[in-house]
N, C-alpha and C positions, 0 to 999 in steps of 0.2 A: 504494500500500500504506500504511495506516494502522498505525504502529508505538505501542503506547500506552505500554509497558514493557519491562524485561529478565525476560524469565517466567522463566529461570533461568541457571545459569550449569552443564554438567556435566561432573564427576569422576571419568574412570577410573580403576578401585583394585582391586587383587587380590585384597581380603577388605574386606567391608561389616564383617564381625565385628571386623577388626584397625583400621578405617579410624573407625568410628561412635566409639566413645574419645577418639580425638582433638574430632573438633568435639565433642564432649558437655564431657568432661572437662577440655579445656586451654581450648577455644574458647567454652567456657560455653554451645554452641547446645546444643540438642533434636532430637534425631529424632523426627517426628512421622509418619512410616509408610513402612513397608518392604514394597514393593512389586513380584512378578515378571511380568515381557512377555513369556512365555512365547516368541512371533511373533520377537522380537529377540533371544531369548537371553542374555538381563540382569534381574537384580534390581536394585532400585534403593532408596536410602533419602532425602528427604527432611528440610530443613532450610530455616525459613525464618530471612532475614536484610533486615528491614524491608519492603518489597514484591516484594523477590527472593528466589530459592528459590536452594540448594547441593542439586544432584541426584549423589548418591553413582551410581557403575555398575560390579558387576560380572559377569562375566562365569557366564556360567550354564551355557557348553560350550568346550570347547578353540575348534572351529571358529566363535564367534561374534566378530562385529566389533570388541567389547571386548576380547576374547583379542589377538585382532590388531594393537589400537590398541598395549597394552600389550606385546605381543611385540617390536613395534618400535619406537614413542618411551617406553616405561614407564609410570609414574602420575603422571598428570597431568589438565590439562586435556583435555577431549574436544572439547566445543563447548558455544558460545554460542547461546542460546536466545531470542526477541522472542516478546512476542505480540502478533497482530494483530489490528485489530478489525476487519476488512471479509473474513474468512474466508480459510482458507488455501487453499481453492482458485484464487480470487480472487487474491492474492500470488503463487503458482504461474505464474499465468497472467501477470501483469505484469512479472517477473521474466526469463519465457521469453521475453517479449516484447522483451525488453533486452538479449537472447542470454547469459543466464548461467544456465549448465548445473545444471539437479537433478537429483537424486538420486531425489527421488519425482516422480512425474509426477500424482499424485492425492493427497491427504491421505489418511494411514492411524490406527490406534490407537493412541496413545502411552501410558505411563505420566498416573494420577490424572486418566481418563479425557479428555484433550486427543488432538484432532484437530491431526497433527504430517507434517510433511513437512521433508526436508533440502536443502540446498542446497550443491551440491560445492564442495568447498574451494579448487581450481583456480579458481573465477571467483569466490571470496570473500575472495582477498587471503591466501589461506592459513587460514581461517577457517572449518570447519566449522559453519554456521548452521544453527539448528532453527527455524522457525516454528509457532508453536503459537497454537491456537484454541479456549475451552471453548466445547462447543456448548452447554451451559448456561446459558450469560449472555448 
């Protein structure tokens, strides 16, 4: 697996509305687009911070995994995001291959059109990883 970057780092939060203030306001970023995954049940807002992104996430339904996350550890970090250059299916498959458990078994549709699959936190050291891929580049 060819790792090239940290393609973002992302932030469970109960309100994008209550949350976007702080990084604008105190933190001097920008939001530069706010965005719904309709398939995942999260809106997301965007911030870049030098060739890494801060992906704001909240929850879009009681029953979605953000809900969840924040039911039971609160607001905080969610996961840590790579991207890689040899395709995430590709990663997937080298990964399984090392016997450490995904989450997705295919790459699916993530947020600012990246091809994204996870990788269980149980064999990530406690680390929920996202690997991401723009099929654009």
């Amino acid at each position: 697996m060819q790792i090239s970057h940290i393609e973002h780092l992302g932030i469970a939060v109960k309100s994008l509305d209550e949350a976007i203030p702080y990084y604008e306001n105190i933190l001097g970023l920008k939001c530069y687009s706010i965005e719904e995954v309709p398939d995942q049940k999260v809106r997301t807002a965007f911030f870049e911070v030098g060739q890494t992104k801060l992906e704001l996430l909240e929850s879009t339904s009681p029953d979605g995994t953000i809900a969840g996350f924040i039911e039971k550890r609160g607001e905080g970090i969610h996961h840590l995001a790579f991207a890689v250059e040899d395709g995430v299916q590709n990663a997937l498959n080298e990964v399984s291959e090392k016997g450490i458990r995904v989450i997705d078994k295919a790459p699916r549709h993530g947020a600012e059109g990246l091809n994204i699959a996870f990788l269980h936190p149980k064999s990530t050291i406690g680390v929920l990883t996202e690997l991401c891929e723009n099929p654009n580049k």
